[in-house]
C-alpha positions in Angstrom: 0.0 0.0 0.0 3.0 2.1 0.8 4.1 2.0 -3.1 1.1 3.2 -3.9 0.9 5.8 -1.6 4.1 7.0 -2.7 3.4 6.6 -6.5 -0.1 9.0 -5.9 1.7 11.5 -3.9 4.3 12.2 -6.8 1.8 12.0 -9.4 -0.2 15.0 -7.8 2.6 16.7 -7.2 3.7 17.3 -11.0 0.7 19.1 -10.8 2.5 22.1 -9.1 5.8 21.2 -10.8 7.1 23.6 -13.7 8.0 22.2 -17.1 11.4 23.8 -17.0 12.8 23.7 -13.9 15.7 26.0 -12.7 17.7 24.1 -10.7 16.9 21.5 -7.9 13.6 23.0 -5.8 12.5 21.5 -3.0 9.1 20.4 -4.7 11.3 18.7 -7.8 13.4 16.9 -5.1 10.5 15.6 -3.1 9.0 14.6 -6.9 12.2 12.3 -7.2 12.0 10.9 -3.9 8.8 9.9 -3.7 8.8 8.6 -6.8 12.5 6.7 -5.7 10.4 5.3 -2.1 7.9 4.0 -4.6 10.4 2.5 -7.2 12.1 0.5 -3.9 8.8 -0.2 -2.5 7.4 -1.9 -5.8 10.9 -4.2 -5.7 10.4 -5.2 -2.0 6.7 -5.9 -2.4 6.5 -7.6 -5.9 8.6 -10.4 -7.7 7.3 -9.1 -10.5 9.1 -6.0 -10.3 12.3 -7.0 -9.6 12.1 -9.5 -12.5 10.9 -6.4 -14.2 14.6 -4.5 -13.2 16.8 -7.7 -14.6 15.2 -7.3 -18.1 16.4 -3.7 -18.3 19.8 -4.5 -17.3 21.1 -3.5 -20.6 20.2 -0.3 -19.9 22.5 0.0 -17.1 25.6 -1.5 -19.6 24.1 1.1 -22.1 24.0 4.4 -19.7 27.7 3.1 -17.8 28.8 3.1 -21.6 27.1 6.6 -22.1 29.2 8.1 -19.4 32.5 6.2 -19.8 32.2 7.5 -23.8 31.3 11.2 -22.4 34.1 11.1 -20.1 36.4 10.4 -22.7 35.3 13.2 -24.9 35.0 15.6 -22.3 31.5 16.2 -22.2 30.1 18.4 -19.2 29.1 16.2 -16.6 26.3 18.1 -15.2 24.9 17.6 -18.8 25.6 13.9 -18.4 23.7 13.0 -15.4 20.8 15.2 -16.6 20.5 13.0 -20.0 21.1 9.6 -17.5 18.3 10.6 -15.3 15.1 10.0 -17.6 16.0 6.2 -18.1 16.6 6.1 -14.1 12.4 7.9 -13.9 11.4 5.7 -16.5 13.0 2.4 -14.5 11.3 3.8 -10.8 8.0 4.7 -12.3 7.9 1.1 -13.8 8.9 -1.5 -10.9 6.2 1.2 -8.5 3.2 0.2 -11.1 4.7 -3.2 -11.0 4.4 -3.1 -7.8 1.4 -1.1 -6.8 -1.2 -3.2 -4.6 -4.2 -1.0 -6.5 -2.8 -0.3 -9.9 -6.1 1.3 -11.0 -5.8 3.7 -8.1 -3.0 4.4 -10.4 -4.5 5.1 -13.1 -7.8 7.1 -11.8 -4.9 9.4 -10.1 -2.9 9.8 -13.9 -6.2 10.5 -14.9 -7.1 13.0 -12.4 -3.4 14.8 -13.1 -3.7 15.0 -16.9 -7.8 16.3 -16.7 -7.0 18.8 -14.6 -3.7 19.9 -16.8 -6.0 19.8 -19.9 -8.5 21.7 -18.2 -6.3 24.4 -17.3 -4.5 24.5 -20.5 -8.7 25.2 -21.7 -9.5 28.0 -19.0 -6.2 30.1 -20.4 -7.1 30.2 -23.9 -8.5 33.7 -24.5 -10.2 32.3 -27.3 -10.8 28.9 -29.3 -9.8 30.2 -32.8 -7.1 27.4 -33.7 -5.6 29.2 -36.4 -4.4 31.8 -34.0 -4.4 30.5 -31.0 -2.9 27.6 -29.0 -3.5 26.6 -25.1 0.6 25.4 -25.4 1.2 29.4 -25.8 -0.7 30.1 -22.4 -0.4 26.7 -20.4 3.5 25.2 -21.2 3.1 22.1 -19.7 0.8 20.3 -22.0 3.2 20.7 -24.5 4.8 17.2 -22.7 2.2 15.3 -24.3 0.9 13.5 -20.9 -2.6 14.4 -22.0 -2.3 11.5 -24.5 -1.2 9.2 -21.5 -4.4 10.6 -19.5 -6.8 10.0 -22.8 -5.6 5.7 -22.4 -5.4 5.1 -18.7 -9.6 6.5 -19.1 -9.8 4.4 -22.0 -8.5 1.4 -19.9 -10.4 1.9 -16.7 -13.4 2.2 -19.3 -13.0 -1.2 -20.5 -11.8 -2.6 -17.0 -15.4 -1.2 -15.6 -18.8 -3.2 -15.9 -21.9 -1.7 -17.5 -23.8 -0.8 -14.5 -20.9 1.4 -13.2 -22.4 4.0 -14.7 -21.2 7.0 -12.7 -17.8 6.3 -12.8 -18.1 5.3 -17.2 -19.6 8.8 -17.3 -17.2 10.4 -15.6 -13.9 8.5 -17.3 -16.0 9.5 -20.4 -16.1 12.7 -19.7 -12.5 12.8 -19.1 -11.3 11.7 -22.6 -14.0 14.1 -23.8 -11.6 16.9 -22.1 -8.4 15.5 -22.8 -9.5 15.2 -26.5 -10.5 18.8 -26.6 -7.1 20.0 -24.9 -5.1 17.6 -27.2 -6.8 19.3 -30.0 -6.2 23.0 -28.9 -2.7 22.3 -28.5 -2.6 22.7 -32.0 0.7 20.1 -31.9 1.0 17.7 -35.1 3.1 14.9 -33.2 0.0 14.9 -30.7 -2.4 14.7 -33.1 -0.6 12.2 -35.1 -0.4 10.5 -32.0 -3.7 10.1 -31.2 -5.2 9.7 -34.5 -3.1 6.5 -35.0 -3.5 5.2 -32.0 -7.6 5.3 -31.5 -7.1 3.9 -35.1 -5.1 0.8 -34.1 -7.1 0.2 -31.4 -10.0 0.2 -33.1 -8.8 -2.4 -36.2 -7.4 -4.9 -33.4 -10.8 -5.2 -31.7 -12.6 -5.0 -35.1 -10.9 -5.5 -37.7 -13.4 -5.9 -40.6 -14.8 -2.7 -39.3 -11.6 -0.7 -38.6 -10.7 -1.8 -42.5 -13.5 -0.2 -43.9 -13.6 2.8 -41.8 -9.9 3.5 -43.4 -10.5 2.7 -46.6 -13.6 5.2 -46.2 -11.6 7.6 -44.7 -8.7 7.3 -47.4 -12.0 7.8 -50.4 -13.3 11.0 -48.5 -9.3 12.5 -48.3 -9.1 12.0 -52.4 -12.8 13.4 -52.6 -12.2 16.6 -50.4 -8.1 16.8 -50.7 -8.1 20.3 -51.3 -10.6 21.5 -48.2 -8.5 18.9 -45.5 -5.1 20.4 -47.1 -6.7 24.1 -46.2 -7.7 23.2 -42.9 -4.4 21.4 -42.5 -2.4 25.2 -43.3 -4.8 27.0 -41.0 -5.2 24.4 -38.0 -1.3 21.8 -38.1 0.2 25.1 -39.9 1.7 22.0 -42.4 1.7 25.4 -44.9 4.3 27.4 -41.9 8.2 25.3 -42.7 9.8 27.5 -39.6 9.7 24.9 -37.1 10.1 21.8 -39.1 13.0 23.6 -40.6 14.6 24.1 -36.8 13.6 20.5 -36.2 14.9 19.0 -39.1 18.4 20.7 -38.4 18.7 19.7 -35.5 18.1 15.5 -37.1 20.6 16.5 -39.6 23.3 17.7 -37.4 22.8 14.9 -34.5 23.0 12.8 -37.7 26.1 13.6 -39.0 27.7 13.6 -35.7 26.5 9.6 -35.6 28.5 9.1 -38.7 31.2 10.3 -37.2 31.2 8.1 -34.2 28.5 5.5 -35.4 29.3 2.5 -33.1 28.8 4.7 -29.3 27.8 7.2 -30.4 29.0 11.0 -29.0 28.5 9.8 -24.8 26.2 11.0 -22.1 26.5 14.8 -21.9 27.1 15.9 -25.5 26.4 19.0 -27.1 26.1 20.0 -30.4 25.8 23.8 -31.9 22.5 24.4 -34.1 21.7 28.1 -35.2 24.5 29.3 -32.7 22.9 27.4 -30.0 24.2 25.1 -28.0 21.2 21.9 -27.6 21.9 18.6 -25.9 18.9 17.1 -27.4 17.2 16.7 -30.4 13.4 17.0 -31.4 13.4 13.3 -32.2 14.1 10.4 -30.0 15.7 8.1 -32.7 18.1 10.6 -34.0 19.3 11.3 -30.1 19.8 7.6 -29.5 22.0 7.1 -32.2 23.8 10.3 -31.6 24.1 9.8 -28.1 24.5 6.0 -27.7 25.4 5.1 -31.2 24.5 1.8 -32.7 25.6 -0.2 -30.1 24.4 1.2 -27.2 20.8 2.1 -28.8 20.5 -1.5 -29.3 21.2 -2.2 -25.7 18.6 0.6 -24.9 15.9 -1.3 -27.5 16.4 -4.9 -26.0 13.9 -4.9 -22.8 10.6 -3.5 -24.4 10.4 -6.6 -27.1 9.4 -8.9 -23.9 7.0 -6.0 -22.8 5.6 -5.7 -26.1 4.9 -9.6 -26.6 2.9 -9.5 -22.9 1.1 -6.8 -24.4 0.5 -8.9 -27.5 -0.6 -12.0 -25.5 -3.1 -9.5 -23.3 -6.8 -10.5 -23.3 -8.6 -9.7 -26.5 -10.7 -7.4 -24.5 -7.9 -5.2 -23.5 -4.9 -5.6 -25.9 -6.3 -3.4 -28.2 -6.7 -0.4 -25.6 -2.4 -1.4 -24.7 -1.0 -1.4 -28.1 -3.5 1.8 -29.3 -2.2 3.7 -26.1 1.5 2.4 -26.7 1.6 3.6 -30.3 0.2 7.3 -29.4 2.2 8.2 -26.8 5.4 6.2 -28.6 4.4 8.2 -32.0 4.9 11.7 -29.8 7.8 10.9 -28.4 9.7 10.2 -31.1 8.4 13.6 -32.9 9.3 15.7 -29.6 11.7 16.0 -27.4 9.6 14.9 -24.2 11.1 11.6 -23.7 13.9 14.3 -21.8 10.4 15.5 -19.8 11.7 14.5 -15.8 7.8 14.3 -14.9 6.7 13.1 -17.9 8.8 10.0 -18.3 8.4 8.4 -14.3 4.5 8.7 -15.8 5.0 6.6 -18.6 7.2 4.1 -16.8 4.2 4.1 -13.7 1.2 3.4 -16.7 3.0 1.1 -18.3 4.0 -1.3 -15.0 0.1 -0.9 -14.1 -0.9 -1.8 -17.8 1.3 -5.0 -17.4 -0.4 -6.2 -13.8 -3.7 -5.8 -15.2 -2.9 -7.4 -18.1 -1.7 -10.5 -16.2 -4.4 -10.7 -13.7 -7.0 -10.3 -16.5 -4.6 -13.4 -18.2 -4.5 -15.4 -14.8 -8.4 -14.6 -14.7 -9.2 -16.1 -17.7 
C-alpha cells in the first residue's frame, strides 16, 4: 500500500511542478523521492518487479557506456547525469506500477493529473480560434504530451469497468471528452498524429473488418475533399508554416552527421552539439538522439527490454490488448516527434502506466 501511496503522492505533485525547472527546488526533489520510495517499495513488495529491473539491465551496460564514452570526450558532466536521469524515472516509475497493490488507483490518479492539466490549459485560452491560438502558448506544460497518456489510462479503466458502473463510465468518459479537446487545442501535429493512430489501431485490433473499412472510407473521402482537408491542415497543423520543421529538421541533420562520425557509441552521455549558434543537448526526435548519443551499439542495448513488454502486451486479453497497443503507439508516436522523452515528470509517468498496464494485463490473463 505504501508503493502506492508513494506513487499518488508524486503524481499530484507534477501538478504544481514547472516544465522547465531552474535548478533542484524542493518540490522537484521531493518529486524524485517519492517517486525513488515507490520504485524500492514496488521491488520489496512484488517479484514481479524485480524481475521487471533484470530485463532492463542493458540499460545500465548502455547508460555506464554513455558516461565512460562522455568522459572520454569531455563532455560536461552536469549535462551527463541530466540525460542519465530520464531512463533512471522511466526504471522507478515502472517497478512502483509493477508493484502497486491497486494499480487502478493508479490510473484514476494519472487520470485526475492529466484532466486537470488539460483543463487548465482550456481555461487560459483567450479564445478557441485554432488558427491563432494555441493553449501550449498560455499553459507550457501540455506541451509534454501526458494528455495522450491521461486520454488511455480513461480508456482502460473504461473497459476494465462493468456496464452498470455507470457513474464512474460517465465520468472516465467525460475525461477523454476533455483531454480530446485540450489535445486538439494544443494545435501540436506529433499529438495529433499520435492520437489519430492510435484510436485507429485500437479500433482495427478489436474489429478488424470494421476498422478496415472505416480507413478505406476515410482514405475515399481524403481523395474526394483533398483540397478542403489540405486548407484546414495550413490553418489548424500550420503544415503550410516550414519555420519549425525547418529548426527541427536541423537539428536531425546535425545529430546525424555527428552519428557518422562516431557511429558505433555514439557521441556519450552529456554531448552537445551547436545548431543556429545554440548550444542543444537534445534533439526534437528520439531516434536521431539515440544514435547520436548512444550510437548503434548502445541504442540497441537501450531497445532490447521492451520486445518482452511488447509480446505480454500482445498476449493480453482480446478485451484489452487493443486499448495497450493503441495507447502504446500514441504516446510512442509523440515521443519520437518531440523532445519529451527528456520530460523529468513526464517519463516516471509513462514508466508508472505502463507497469500498471502489465499487472492488469496479467491478472486479467490469470483470470481467464
Amino acid at each position: 500500500m505504501l508503493t502506492m501511496i508513494f506513487a499518488a503522492a508524486a503524481l499530484l505533485l507534477t501538478i504544481a511542478l514547472p516544465i522547465f525547472p531552474d535548478g533542484l527546488s524542493l518540490p522537484i526533489a521531493a518529486f524524485l523521492a517519492l517517486y525513488t520510495a515507490a520504485g524500492l517499495g514496488g521491488l520489496v513488495r512484488a517479484h514481479e518487479a524485480r524481475a521487471l529491473l533484470v530485463l532492463f539491465l542493458p540499460w545500465i551496460a548502455a547508460l555506464l557506456l554513455g558516461l565512460l564514452i562522455g568522459v572520454l570526450r569531455g563532455n560536461h558532466m552536469e549535462q551527463a547525469i541530466e540525460d542519465a536521469l530520464p531512463y533512471i524515472l522511466f526504471v522507478l516509475g515502472l517497478v512502483a506500477g509493477r508493484g502497486a497493490a491497486l494499480p487502478r488507483a493508479i490510473l484514476w490518479v494519472i487520470v485526475l493529473v492529466c484532466v486537470v492539466d488539460g483543463a487548465r490549459s482550456l481555461a487560459l485560452m483567450p479564445s478557441f480560434d485554432l488558427r491563432s491560438v494555441r493553449s501550449t502558448f498560455n499553459f507550457h506544460k501540455v506541451i509534454a504530451g501526458h494528455l495522450l497518456i491521461g486520454i488511455y489510462a480513461a480508456a482502460l479503466l473504461r473497459r476494465l469497468l462493468p456496464r452498470r458502473r455507470r457513474i464512474q463510465r460517465a465520468l472516465l468518459a467525460a475525461a477523454i471528452a476533455t483531454l480530446v479537446v485540450a489535445v486538439v487545442a494544443t494545435v501540436s501535429r506529433g499529438m495529433a498524429l499520435g492520437l489519430a493512430l492510435g484510436a485507429g489501431i485500437a479500433y482495427y485490433r478489436r474489429r478488424p473488418g470494421r476498422g478496415l473499412t472505416l480507413a478505406l472510407t476515410l482514405l475515399v473521402v481524403a481523395a474526394l475533399f483533398a483540397g478542403a482537408l489540405l486548407a484546414l491542415g495550413e490553418s489548424y497543423l500550420r503544415l503550410g508554416s516550414s519555420a519549425t520543421i525547418d529548426g527541427r529538421l536541423r537539428e536531425i541533420s546535425e545529430s546525424l552527421r555527428e552519428f557518422r562520425a562516431m557511429p558505433l557509441f555514439g557521441a556519450g552521455l552529456g554531448a552537445e552539439m551547436v545548431v543556429d549558434g545554440f548550444y542543444v543537448s537534445y534533439v526534437h526526435n528520439m531516434l536521431a538522439y539515440h544514435l547520436w548519443k548512444f550510437g548503434l551499439f548502445g541504442s540497441g542495448l537501450l531497445s532490447l527490454p521492451f520486445w518482452p513488454l511488447l509480446r505480454q502486451a500482445l498476449r493480453a486479453p482480446l478485451a484489452l490488448s487493443p486499448t495497450l497497443i493503441g495507447g502504446a503507439v500514441s504516446v510512442a508516436v509523440y515521443l519520437v516527434t518531440c523532445a519529451s522523452y527528456k520530460t523529468y515528470f513526464l517519463v516516471p509517468m509513462i514508466g508508472l502506466c505502463v507497469g500498471v498496464s502489465l499487472t492488469i494485463a496479467r491478472r486479467a490473463a490469470d483470470s481467464r
